[in-house]
N, CA, C and O of each residue as an XYZ file, in Angstrom:
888
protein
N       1.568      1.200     26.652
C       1.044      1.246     25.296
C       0.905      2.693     24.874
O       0.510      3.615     25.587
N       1.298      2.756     23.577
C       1.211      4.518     23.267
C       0.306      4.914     22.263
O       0.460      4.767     21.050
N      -0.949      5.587     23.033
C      -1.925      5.616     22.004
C      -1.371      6.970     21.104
O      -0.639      7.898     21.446
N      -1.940      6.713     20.011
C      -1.645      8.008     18.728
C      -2.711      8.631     17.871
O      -2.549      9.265     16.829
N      -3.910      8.319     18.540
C      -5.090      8.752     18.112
C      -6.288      8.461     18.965
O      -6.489      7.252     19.084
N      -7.104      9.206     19.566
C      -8.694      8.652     19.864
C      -9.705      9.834     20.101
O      -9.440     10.943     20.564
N     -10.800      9.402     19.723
C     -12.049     10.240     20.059
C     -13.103      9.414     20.133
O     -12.875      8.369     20.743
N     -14.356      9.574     19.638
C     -15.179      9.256     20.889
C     -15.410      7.873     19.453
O     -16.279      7.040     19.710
N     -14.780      7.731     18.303
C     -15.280      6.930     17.078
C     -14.116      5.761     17.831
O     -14.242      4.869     18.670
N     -12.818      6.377     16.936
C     -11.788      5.295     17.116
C     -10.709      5.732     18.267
O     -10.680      6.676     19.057
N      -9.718      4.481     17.977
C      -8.497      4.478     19.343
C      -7.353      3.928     18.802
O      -7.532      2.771     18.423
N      -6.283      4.341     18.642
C      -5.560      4.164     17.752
C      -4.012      4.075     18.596
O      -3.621      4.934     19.386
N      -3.146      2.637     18.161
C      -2.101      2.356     19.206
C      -1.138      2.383     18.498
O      -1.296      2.347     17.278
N       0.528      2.475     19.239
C       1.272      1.841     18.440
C       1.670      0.729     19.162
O       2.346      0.844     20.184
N       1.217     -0.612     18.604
C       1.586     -1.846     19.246
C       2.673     -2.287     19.043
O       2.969     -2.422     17.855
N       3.461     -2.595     19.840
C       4.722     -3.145     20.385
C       4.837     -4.866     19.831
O       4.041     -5.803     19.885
N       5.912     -4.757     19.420
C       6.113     -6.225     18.806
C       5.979     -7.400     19.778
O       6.649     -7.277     20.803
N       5.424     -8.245     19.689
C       5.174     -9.712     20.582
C       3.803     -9.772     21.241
O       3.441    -10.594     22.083
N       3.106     -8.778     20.727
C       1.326     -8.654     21.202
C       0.921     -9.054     19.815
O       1.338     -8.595     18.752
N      -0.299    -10.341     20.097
C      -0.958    -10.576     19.478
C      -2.139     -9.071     19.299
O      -2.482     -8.390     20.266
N      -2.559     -8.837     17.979
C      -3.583     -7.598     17.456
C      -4.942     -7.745     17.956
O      -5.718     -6.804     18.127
N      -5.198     -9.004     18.189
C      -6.660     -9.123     18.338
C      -6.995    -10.306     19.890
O      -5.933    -10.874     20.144
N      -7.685    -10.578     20.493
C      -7.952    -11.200     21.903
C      -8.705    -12.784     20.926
O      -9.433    -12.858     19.936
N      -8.022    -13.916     21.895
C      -8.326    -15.265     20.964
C      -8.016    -16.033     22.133
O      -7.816    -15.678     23.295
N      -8.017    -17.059     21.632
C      -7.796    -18.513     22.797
C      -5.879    -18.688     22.882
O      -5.347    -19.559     23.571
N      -5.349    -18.003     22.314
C      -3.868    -17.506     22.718
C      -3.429    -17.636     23.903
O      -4.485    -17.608     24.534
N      -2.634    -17.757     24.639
C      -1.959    -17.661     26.242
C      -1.406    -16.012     25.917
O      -1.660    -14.980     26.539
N      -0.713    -16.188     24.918
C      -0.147    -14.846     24.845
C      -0.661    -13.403     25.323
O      -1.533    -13.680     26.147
N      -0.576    -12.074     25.236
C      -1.559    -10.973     25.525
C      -1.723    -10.470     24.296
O      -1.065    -10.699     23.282
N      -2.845     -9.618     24.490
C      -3.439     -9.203     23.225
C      -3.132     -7.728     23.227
O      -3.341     -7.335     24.375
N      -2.713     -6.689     22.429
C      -3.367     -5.511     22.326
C      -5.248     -5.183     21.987
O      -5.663     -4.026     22.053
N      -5.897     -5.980     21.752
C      -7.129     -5.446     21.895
C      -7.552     -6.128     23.284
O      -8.765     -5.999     23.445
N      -6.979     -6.760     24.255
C      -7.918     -7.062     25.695
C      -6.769     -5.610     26.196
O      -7.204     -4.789     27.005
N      -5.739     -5.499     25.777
C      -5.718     -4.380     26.842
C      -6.407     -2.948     26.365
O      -6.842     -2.165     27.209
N      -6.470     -2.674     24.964
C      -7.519     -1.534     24.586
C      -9.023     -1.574     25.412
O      -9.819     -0.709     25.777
N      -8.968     -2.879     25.487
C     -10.837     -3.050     25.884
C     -10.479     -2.344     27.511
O     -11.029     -1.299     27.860
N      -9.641     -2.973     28.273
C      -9.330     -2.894     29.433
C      -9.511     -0.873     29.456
O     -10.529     -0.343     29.902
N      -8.135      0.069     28.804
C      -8.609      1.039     28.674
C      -9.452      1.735     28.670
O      -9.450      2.717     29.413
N     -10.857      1.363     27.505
C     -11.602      2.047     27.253
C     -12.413      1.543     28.825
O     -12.783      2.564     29.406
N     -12.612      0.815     29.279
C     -13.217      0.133     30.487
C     -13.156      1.408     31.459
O     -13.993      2.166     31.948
N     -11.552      1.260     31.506
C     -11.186      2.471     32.534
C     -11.618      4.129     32.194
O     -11.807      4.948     33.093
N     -11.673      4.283     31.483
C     -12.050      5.374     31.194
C     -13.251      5.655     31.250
O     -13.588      6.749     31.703
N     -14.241      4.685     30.778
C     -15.766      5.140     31.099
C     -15.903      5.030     32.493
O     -16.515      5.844     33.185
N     -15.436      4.204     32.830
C     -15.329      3.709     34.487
C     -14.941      5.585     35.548
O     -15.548      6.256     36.383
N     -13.712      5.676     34.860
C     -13.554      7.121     35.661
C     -14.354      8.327     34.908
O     -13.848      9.432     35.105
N     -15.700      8.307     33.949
C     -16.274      9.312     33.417
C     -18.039      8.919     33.859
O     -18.884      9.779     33.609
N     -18.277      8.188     34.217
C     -19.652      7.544     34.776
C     -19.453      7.014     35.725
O     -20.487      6.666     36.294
N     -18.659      6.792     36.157
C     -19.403      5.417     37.272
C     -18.880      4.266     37.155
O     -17.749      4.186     36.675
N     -19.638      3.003     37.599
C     -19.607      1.949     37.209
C     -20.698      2.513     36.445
O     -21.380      3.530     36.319
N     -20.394      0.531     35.687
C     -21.744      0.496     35.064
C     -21.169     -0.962     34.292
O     -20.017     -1.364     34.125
N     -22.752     -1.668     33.834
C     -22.887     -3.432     33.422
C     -21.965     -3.593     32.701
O     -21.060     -4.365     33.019
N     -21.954     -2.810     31.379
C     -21.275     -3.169     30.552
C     -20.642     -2.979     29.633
O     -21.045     -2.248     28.728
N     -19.285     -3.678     29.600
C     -17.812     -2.757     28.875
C     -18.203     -2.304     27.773
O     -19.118     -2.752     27.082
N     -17.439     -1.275     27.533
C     -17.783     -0.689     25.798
C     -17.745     -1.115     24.977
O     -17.065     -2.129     25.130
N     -18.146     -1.009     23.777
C     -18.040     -1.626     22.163
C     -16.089     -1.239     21.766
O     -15.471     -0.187     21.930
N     -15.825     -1.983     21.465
C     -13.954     -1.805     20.709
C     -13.613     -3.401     20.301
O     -13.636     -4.463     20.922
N     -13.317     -3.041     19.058
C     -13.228     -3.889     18.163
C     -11.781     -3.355     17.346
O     -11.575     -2.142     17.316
N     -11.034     -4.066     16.850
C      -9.719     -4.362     16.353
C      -9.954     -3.919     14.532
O     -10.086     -4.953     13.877
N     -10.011     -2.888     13.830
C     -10.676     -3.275     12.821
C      -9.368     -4.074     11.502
O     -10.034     -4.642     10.638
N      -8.083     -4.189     11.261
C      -6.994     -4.690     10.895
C      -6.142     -5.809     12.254
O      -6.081     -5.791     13.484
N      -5.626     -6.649     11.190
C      -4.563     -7.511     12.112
C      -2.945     -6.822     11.849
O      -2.677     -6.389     10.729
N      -2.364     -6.789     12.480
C      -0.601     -6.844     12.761
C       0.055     -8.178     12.646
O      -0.639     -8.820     13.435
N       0.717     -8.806     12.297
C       1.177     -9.711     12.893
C       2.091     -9.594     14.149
O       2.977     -8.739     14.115
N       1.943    -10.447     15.351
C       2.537    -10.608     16.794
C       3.391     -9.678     16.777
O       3.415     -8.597     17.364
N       4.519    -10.453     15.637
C       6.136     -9.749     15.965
C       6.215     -8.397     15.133
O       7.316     -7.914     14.865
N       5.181     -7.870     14.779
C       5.725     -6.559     13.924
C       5.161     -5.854     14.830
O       4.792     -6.592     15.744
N       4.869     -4.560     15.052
C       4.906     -3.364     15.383
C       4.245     -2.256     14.612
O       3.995     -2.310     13.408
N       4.021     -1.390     15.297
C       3.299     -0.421     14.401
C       1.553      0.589     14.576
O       1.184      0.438     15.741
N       0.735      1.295     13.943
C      -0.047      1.492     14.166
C      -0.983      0.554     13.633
O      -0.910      0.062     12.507
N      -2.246      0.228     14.856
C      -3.111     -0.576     14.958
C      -4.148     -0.074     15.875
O      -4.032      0.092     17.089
N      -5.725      0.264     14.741
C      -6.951      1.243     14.435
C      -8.092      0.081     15.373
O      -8.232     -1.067     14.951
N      -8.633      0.429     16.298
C     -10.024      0.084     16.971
C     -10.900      1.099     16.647
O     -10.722      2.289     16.388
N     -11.901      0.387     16.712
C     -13.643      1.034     16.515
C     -14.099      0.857     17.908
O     -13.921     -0.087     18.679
N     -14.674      1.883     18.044
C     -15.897      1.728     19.116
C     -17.032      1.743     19.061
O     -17.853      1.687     19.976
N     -17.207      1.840     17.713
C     -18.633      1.666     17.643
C     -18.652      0.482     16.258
O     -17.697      0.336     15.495
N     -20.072     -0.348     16.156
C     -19.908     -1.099     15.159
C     -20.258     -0.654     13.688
O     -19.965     -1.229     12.640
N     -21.008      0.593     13.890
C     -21.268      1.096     12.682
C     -19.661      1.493     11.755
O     -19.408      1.091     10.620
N     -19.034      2.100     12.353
C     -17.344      2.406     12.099
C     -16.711      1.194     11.953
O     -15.860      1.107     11.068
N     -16.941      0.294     12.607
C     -16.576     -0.875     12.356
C     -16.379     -1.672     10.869
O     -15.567     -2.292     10.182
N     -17.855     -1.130     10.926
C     -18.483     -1.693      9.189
C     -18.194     -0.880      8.600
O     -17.940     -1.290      7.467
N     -18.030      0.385      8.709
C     -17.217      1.724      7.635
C     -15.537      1.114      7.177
O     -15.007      0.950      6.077
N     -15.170      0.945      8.245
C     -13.322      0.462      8.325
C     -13.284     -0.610      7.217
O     -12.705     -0.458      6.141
N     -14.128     -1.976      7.686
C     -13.786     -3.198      7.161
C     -14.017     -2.920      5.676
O     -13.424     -3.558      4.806
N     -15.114     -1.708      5.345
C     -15.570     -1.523      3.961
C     -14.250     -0.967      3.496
O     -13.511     -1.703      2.842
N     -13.861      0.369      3.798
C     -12.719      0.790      3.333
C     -11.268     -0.623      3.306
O     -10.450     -0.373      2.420
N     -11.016     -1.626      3.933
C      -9.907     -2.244      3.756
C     -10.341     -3.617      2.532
O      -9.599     -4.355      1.884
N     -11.407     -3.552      2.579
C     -11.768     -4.406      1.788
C     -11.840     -4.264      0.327
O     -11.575     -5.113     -0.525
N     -12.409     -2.543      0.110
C     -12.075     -1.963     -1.490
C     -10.805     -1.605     -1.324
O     -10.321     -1.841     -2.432
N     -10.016     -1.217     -0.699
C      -8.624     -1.408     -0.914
C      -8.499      0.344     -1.045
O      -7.745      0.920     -1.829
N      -9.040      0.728     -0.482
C      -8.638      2.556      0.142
C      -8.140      3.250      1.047
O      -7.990      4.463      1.189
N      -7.844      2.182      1.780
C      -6.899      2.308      3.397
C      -5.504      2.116      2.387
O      -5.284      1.310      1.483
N      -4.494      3.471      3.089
C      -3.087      3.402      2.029
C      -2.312      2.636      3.921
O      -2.705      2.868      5.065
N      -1.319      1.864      3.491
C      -0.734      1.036      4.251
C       0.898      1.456      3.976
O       1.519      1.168      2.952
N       1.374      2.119      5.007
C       3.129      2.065      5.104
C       3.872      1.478      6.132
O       3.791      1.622      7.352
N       4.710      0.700      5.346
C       5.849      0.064      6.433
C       7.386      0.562      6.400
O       7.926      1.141      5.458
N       7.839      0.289      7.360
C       9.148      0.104      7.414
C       9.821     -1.122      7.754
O       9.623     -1.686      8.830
N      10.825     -1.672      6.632
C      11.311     -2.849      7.315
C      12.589     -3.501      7.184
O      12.794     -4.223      6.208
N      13.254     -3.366      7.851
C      15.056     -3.963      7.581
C      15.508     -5.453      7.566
O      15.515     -6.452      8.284
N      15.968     -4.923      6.041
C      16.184     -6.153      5.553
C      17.536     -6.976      5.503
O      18.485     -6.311      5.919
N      17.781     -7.953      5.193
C      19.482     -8.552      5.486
C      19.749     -8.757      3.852
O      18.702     -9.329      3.548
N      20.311     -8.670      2.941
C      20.367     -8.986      1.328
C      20.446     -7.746      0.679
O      20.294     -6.617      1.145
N      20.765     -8.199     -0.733
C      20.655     -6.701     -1.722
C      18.817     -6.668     -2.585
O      18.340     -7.580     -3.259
N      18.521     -6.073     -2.436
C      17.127     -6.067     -3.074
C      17.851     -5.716     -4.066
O      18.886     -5.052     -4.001
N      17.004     -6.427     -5.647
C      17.220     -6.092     -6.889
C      17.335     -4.599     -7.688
O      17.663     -4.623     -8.874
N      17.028     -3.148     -6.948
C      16.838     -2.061     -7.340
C      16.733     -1.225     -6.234
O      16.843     -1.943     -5.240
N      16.600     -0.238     -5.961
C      16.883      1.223     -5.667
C      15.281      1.147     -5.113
O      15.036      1.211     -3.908
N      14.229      1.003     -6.130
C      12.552      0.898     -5.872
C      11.891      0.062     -7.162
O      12.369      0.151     -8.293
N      11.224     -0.411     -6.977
C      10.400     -1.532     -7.088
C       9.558     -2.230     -6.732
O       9.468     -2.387     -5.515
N       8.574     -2.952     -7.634
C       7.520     -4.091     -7.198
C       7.774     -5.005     -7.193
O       8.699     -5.543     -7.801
N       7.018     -5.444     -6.499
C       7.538     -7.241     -6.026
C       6.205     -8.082     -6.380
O       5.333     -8.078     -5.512
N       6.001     -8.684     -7.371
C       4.694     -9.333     -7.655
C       4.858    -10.831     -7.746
O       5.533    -11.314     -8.656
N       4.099    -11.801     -6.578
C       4.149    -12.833     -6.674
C       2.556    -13.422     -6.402
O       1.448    -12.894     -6.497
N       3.002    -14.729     -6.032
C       1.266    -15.384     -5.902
C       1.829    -16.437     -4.676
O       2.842    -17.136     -4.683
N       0.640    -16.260     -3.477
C       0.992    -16.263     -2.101
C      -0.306    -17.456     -1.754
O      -1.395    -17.297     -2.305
N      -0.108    -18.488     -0.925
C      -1.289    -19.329     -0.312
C      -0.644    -19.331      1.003
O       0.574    -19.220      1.136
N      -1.798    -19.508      2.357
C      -1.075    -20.155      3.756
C      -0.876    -21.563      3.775
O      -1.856    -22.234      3.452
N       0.323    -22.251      4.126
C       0.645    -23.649      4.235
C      -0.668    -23.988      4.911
O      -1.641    -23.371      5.347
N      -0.107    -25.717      4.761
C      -1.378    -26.546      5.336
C      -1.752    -25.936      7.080
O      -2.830    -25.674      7.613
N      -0.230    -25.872      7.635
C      -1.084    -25.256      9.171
C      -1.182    -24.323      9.703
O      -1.071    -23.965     10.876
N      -1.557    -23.583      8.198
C      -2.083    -22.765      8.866
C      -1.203    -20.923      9.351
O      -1.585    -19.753      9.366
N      -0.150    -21.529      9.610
C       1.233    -20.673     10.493
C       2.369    -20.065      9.337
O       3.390    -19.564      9.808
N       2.261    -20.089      8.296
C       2.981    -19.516      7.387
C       2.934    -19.415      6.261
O       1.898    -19.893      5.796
N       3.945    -18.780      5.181
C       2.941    -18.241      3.856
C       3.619    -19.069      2.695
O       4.760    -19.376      3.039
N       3.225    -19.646      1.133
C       4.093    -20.404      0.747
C       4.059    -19.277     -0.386
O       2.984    -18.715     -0.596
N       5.122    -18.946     -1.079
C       5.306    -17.990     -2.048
C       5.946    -18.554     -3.348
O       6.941    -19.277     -3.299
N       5.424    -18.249     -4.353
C       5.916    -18.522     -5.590
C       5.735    -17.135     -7.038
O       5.037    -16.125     -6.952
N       6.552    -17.528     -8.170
C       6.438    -16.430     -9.250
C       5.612    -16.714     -9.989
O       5.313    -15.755    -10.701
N       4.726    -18.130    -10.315
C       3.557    -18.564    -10.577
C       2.739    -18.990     -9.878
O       3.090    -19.562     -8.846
N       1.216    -18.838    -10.244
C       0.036    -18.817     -9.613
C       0.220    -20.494     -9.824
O       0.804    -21.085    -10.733
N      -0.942    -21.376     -7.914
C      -0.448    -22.266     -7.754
C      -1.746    -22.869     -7.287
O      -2.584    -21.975     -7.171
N      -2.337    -24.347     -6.900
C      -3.733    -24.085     -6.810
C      -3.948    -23.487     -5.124
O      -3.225    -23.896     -4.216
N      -5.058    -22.469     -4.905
C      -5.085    -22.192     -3.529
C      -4.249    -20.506     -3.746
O      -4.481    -19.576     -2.973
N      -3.617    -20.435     -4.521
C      -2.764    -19.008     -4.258
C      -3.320    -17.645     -4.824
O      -3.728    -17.727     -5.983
N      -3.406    -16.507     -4.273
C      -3.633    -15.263     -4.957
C      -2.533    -14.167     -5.159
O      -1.540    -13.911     -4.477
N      -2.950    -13.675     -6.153
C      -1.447    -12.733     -6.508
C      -1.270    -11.717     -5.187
O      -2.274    -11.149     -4.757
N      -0.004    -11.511     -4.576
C       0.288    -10.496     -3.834
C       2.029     -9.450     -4.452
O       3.185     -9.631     -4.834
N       1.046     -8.410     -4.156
C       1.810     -7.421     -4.729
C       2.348     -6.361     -2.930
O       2.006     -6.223     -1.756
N       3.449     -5.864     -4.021
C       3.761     -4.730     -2.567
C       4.843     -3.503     -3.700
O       5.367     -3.873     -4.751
N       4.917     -2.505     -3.301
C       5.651     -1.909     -3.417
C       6.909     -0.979     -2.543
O       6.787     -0.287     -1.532
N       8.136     -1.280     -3.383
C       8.915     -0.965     -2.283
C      10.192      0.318     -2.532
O      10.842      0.334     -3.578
N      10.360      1.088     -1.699
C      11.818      1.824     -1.564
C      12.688      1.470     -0.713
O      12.487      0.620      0.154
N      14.240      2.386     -0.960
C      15.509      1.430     -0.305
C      15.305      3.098      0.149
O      15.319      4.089     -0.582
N      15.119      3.008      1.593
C      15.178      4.565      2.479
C      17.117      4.487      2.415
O      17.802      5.249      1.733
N      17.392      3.922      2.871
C      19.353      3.625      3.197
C      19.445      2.416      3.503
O      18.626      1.586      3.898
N      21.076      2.380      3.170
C      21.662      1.044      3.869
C      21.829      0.813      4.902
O      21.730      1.513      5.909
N      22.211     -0.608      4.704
C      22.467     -1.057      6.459
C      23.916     -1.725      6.349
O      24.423     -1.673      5.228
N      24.524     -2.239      7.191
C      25.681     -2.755      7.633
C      25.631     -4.567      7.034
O      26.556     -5.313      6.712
N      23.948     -4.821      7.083
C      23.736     -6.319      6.642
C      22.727     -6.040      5.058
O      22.429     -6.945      4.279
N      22.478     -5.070      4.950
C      21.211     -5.055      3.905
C      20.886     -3.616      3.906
O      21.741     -2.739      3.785
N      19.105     -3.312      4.106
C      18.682     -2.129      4.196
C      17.592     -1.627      4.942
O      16.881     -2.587      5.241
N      17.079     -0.456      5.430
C      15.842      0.037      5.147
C      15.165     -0.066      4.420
O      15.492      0.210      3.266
N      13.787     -0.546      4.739
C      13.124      0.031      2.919
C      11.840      0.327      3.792
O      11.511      0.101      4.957
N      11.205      1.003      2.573
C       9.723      1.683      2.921
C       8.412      0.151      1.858
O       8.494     -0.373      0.747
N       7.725      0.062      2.656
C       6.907     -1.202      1.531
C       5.347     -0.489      1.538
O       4.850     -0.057      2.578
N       4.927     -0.456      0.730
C       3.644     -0.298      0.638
C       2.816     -1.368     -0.184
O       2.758     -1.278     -1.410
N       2.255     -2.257      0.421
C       1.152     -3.062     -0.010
C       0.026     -2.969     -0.811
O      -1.018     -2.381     -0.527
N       0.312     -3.640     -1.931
C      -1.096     -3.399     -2.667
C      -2.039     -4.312     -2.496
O      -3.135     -4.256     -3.054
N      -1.729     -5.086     -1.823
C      -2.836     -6.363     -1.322
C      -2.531     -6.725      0.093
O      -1.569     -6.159      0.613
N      -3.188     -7.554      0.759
C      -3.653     -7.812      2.379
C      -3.122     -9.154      2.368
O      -3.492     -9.464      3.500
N      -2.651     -9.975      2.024
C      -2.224    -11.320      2.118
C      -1.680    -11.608      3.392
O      -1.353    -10.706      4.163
N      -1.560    -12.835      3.668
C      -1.523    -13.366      5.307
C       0.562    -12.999      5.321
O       1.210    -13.436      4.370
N       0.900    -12.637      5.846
C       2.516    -12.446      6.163
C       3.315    -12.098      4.508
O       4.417    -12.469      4.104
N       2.259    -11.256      3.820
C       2.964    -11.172      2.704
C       4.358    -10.391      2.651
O       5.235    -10.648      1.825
N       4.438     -9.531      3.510
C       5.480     -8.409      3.044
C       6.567     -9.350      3.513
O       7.569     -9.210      2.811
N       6.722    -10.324      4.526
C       7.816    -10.752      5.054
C       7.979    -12.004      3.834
O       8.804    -11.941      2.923
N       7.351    -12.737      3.966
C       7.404    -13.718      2.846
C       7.534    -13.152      1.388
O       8.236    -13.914      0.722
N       7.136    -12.176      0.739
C       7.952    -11.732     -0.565
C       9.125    -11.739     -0.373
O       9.960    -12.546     -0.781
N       9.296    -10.552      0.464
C      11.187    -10.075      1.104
C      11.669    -11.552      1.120
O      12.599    -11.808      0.355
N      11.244    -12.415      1.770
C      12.142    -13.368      2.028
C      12.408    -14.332      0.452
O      13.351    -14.998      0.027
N      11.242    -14.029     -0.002
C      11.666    -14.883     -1.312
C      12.394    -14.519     -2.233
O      13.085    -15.375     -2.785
N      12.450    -13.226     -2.643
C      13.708    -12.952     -3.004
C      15.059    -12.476     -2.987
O      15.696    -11.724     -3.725
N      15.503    -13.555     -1.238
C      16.439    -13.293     -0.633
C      16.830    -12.221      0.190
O      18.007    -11.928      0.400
N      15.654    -11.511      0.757
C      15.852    -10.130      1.202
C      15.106    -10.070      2.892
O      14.833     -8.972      3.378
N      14.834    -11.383      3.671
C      14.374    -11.370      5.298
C      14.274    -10.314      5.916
O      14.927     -9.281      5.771
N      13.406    -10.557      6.663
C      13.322     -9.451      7.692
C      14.253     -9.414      9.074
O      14.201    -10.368      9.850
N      14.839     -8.625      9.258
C      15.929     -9.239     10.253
C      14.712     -9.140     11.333
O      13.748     -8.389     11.485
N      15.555    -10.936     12.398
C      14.387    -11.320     13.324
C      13.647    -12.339     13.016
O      13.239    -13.183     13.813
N      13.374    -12.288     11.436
C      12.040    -13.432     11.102
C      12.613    -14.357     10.961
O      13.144    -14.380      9.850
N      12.840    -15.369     11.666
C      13.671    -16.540     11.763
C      12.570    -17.751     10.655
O      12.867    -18.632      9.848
N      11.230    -17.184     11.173
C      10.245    -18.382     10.257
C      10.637    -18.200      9.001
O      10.569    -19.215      8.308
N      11.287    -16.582      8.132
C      10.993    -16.930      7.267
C      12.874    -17.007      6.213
O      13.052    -16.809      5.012
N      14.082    -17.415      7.465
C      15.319    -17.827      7.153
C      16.031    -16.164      7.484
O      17.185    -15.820      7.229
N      15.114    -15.457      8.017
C      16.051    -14.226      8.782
C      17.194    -14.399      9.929
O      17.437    -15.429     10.558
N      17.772    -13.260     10.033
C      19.219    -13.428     10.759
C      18.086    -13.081     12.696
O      17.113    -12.409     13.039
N      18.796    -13.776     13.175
C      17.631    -13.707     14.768
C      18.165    -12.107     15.069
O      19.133    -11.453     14.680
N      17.036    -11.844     15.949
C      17.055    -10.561     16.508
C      16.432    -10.676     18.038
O      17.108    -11.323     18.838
N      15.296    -10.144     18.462
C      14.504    -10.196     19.621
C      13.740    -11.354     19.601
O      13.337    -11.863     18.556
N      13.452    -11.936     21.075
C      12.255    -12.838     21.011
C      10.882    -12.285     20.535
O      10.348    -11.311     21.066
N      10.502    -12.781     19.791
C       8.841    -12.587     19.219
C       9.060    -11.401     19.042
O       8.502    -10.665     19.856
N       9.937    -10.706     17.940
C       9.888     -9.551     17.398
C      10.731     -9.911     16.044
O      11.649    -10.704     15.833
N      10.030     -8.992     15.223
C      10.881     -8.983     13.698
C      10.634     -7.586     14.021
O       9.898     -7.047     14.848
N      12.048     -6.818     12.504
C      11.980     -5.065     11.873
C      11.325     -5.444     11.166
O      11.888     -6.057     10.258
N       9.747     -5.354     11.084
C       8.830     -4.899     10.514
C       7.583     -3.782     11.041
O       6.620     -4.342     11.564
N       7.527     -2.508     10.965
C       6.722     -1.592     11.511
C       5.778     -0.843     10.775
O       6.107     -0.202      9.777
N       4.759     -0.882     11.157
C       3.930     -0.203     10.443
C       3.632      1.155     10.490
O       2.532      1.462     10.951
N       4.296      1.930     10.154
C       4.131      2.977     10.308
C       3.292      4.510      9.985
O       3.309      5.723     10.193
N       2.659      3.523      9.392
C       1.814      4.943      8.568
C       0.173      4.133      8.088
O       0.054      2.972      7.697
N      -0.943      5.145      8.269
C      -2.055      4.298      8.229
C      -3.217      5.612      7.390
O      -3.305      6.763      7.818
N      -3.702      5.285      6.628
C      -4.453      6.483      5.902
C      -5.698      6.128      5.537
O      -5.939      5.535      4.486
N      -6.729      6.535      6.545
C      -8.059      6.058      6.197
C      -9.165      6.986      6.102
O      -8.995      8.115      6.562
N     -10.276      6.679      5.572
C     -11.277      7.789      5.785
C     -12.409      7.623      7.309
O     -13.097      6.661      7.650
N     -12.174      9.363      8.151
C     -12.834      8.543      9.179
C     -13.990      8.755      8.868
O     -14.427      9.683      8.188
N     -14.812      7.480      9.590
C     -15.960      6.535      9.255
C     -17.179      7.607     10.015
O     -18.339      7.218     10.154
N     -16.704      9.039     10.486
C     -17.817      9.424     11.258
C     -17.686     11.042     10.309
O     -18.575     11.577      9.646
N     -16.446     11.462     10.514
C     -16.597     12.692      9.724
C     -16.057     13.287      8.124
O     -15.993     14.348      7.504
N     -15.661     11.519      7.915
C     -15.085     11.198      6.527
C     -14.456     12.007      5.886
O     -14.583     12.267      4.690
N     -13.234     12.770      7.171
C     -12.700     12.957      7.230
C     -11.182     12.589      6.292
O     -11.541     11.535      5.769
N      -9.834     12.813      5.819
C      -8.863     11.674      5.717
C      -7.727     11.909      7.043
O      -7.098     12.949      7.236
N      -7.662     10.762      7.811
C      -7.183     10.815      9.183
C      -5.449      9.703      8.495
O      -5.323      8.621      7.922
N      -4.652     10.575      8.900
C      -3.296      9.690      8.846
C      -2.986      9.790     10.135
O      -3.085     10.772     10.870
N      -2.453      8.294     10.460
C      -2.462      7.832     11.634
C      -0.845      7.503     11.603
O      -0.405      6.994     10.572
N       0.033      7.769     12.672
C       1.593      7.487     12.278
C       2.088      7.329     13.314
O       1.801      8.166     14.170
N       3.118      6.108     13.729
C       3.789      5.284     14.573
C       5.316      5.532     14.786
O       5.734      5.025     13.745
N       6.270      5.915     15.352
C       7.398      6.312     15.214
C       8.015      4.920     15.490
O       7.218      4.180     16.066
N       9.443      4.264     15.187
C      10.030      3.611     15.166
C      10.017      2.935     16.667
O       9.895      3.563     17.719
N      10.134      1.844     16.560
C      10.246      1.563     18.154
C      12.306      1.863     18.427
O      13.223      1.651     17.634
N      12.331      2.244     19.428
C      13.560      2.429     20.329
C      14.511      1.544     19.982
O      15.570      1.804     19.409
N      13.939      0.014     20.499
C      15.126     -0.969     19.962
C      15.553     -1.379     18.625
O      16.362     -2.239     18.276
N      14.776     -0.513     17.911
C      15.296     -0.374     16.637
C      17.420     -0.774     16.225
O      18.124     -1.416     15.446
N      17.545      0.354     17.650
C      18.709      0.808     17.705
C      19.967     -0.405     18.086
O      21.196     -0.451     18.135
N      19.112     -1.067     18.247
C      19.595     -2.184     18.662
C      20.086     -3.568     17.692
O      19.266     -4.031     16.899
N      21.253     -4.089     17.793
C      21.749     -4.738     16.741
C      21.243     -5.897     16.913
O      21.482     -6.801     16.113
């Protein structure tokens, strides 16, 4: 795991596609049981033993198959600083994500209205508001082409459950990999979706901390 930020507030990863973000009743592994595990070790080799594991908490989700930087708290006061900042909508959010299709423009917004299906596991997208749905917005650039589609850079103006993949996909533009959402297959439990860029205020020296993830490797990979 490659951390890209920590001090004694937060801990900051770039998680690898097919880790669940947060520790749950999953079989799968988590990036936050192995952060916890970390920070474990580390107090462990700076004290001693001792009763009991540290405070680290997950303060954003990833989804499984994307990738990218993903922000823990260690303390809960920061905790409650983070969730405040993502909640007024002051955390700036960048992705990268390759797509299979022609997106309609060069750069552009993508404004639709988004609900999660009945189970739960995926997003239903439409160009009118529907009952259950809230508007999700994103904004996007075409970095270059691709051989099937493109690069693009997305920046989110809203938090919606699998929005960036489910817009892309609705107007014909998948994430290569996201098979849920009619993408061309790629890796097991991985889509090109990465998060790469994370801009928050830190919660201790309110500070503005940009936090940044480099591409994963198999990028390179067709």
């Amino acid at each position: 795991m490659q951390i890209i930020y920590e001090d004694d507030t937060l801990l900051a990863i770039n998680k690898p596609a097919g880790l669940s973000s947060e520790s749950g009743k999953a079989l799968h592994p988590s990036a936050e049981k192995w952060a916890q595990e970390y920070t474990s070790d580390q107090r462990r080799e700076a004290v001693g033993a001792f009763q009991r594991a540290p405070y680290l908490r997950a303060v954003h989700r990833l989804d499984r198959a994307s990738s990218g930087v993903l922000l823990f708290s260690k303390t809960k006061s920061a905790l409650t600083n983070l969730m405040d900042q993502f909640e007024n909508r002051t955390v700036e959010k960048i992705y990268i994500a390759e797509v299979v299709g022609t997106l309609p423009a060069a750069s552009g917004t993508l404004q639709h209205h988004l609900a999660k299906s009945p189970d739960g596991k995926a997003a239903i997208v439409s160009d009118m508001p529907f009952d259950g749905s809230k508007p999700a917005e994103c904004a996007y650039l075409v970095l270059e082409k691709t051989a099937t589609g493109a690069r693009v850079e997305i920046v989110p103006k809203t938090g919606r459950f699998h929005q960036i993949r489910a817009q892309l996909a609705h107007i014909g533009c998948p994430v290569l990999g996201d098979t849920r959402y009619g993408g061309q297959p790629w890796l097991e439990h991985a889509v090109k979706l990465h998060a790469c860029r994370l801009i928050v205020q830190h919660p201790k020296t309110g500070e503005r901390l940009t936090l940044e993830a480099p591409l994963p490797d198999n990028w390179q990979e067709a």
